[in-house]
N, C-alpha and C positions, 0 to 999 in steps of 0.2 A: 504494500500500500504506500502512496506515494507519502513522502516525508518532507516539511515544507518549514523551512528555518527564516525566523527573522532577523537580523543580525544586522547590528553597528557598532563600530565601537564606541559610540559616544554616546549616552545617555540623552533620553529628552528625545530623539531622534525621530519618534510614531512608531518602537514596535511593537508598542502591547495593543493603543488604536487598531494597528493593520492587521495584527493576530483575532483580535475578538471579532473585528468587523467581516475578518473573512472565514471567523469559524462561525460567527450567526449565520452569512450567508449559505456557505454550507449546509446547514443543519437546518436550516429554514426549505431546503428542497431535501428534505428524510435522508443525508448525510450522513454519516457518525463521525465522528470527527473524536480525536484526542487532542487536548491543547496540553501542552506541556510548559512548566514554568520554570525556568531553570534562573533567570532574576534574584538576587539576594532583596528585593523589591516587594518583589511577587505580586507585582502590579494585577498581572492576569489572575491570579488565585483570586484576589480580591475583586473582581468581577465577578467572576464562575461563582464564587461562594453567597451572592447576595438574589435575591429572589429572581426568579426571570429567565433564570439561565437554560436552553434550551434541552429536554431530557435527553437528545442523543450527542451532547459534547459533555466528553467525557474530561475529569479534569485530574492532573498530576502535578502538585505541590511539590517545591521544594526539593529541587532534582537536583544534584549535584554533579561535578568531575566525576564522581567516586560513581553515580548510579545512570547518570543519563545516556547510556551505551545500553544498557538493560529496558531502563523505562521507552525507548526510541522504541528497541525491537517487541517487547510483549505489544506496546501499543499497536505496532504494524496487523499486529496478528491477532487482534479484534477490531478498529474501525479503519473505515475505508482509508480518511485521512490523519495523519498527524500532522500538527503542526507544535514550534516551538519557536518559545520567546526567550531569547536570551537576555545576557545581563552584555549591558552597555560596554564592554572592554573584551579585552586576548584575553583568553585565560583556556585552561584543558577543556573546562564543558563547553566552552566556546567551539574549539579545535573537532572536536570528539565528537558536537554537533553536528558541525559543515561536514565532516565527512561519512555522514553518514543522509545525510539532502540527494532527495531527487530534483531539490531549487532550492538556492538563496535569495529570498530578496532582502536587497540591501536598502536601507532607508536614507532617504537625502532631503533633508529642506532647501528651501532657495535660499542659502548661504555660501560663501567661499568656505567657509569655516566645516560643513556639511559635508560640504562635496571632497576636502580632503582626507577628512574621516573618509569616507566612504572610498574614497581610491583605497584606505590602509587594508578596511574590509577586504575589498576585490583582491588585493594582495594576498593577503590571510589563505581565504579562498582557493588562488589559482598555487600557493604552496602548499596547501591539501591535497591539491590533485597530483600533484608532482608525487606529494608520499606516497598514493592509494594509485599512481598511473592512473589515474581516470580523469576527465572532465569532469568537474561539477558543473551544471549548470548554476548563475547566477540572473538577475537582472534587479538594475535599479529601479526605487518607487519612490517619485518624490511625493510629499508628503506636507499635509497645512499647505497647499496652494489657495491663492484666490478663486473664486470661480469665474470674479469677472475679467481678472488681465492677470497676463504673467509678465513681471517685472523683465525688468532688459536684465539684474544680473541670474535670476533663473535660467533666462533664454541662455546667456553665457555660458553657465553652468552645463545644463543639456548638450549644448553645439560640443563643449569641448568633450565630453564624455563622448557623445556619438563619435567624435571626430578620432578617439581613441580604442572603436570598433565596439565600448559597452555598449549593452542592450539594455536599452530602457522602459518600463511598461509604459503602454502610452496611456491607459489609465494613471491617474494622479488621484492620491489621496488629500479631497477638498477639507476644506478649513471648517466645518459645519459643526453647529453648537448639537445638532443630534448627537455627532461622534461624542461628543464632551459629554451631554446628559445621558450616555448609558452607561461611562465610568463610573458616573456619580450615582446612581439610580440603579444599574443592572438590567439585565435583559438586554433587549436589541431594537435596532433601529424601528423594525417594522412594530412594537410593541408600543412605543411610545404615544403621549398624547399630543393631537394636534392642538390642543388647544391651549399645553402651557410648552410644547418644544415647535420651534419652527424650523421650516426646511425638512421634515422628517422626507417628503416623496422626494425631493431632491438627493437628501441622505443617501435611501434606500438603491434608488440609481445606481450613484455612486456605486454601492456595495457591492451591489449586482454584476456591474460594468470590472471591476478589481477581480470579481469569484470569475467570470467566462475569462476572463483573460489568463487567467493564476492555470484555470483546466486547458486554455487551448497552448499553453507553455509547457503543462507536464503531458501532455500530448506527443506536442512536437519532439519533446526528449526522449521519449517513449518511440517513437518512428524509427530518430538517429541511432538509438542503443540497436534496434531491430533490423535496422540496416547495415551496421555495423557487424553485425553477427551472424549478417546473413552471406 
């Protein structure tokens, strides 16, 4: 079952956001999903643990170096999808993570400061694969964008990562106060009330738009391993 890591190394970044919003998606079309928390945060625990939380996302507290090579594989081998949230730095369950991804997405705000995090990530990454001889698949997700303009230094940012052959989702995780009220509250986009959150149908889009792209990425990886082997 595919295995699906959030990783940056800087903190603040969007990956527990991008983790919930695309295990609700999931789960919201009869999914199973494992989210895994490997955060000394445990940003996502504390989501999953507060009312709302969809019965087929499953959830794993407090994974460490020591167990998240274990928690990855039993997870594999009961819901479709795992996903995992790491903690914001290098460290072994960082390492231990990525090589075991059938995707990284890497998180990047429209910052300079973002974007070279997230080169360090891609590093990380492609010396993973070097250990394991394999490709890991990655791709960037920017993350808190506008919905109504993207700044000239975003634009910057993207041109030069394209320009250096990264892959970037062309979904962008928007800036929307949905995302924000279902940290605080629980549950998920499509749960909330129109009447004290706004932007929920826009939200939900979004969400939507991030899960078909997340499946037609572990698709296309799925083709190339098959071609590969064939």
């Amino acid at each position: 079952m595919p295995v699906i890591v959030f990783a940056s190394s800087k903190g603040g970044a969007g990956k527990t956001t991008a983790a919930i919003v695309l295990a609700s998606e999931l789960a919201r079309h009869n999914t199973s999903v494992t989210l895994i928390d490997v955060d000394p945060n445990q940003h996502s625990a504390k989501w999953a643990q507060k009312e709302g939380r969809p019965s087929n996302i499953q959830l794993v507290e407090k994974s460490t170096e020591e167990t998240i090579i274990d928690d990855i594989d039993n997870a594999q081998a009961k819901t479709a999808f795992v996903l995992v949230d790491l903690e914001g730095t290098a460290s072994m369950a960082v390492a231990s993570a990525i090589s075991r991804a059938d995707l990284v997405i890497t998180l990047c705000q429209g910052s300079q400061d973002d974007a070279d995090e997230a080169v360090k990530t891609i590093k990380l990454i492609n010396r993973q694969g070097k250990v394991l001889n394999r490709t890991i698949p990655f791709s960037v997700l920017m993350t808190r964008t506008n919905p109504a303009i993207t700044p000239r230094t975003l634009k910057h940012i993207m041109s030069e990562l394209e320009a250096a052959g990264v892959d970037i989702f062309k979904t962008s995780l928007i800036d929307r106060e949905a995302f924000r009220a279902i940290r605080s509250f629980g549950g998920t986009v499509n749960d909330l009330d129109i009447k004290q959150v706004s932007g929920i149908e826009k939200a939900a889009a979004n969400a939507h738009a991030l899960a078909a792209e997340v499946i037609a990425k572990i698709k296309e990886t799925n083709e190339v391993r098959s071609e590969s082997h064939g």
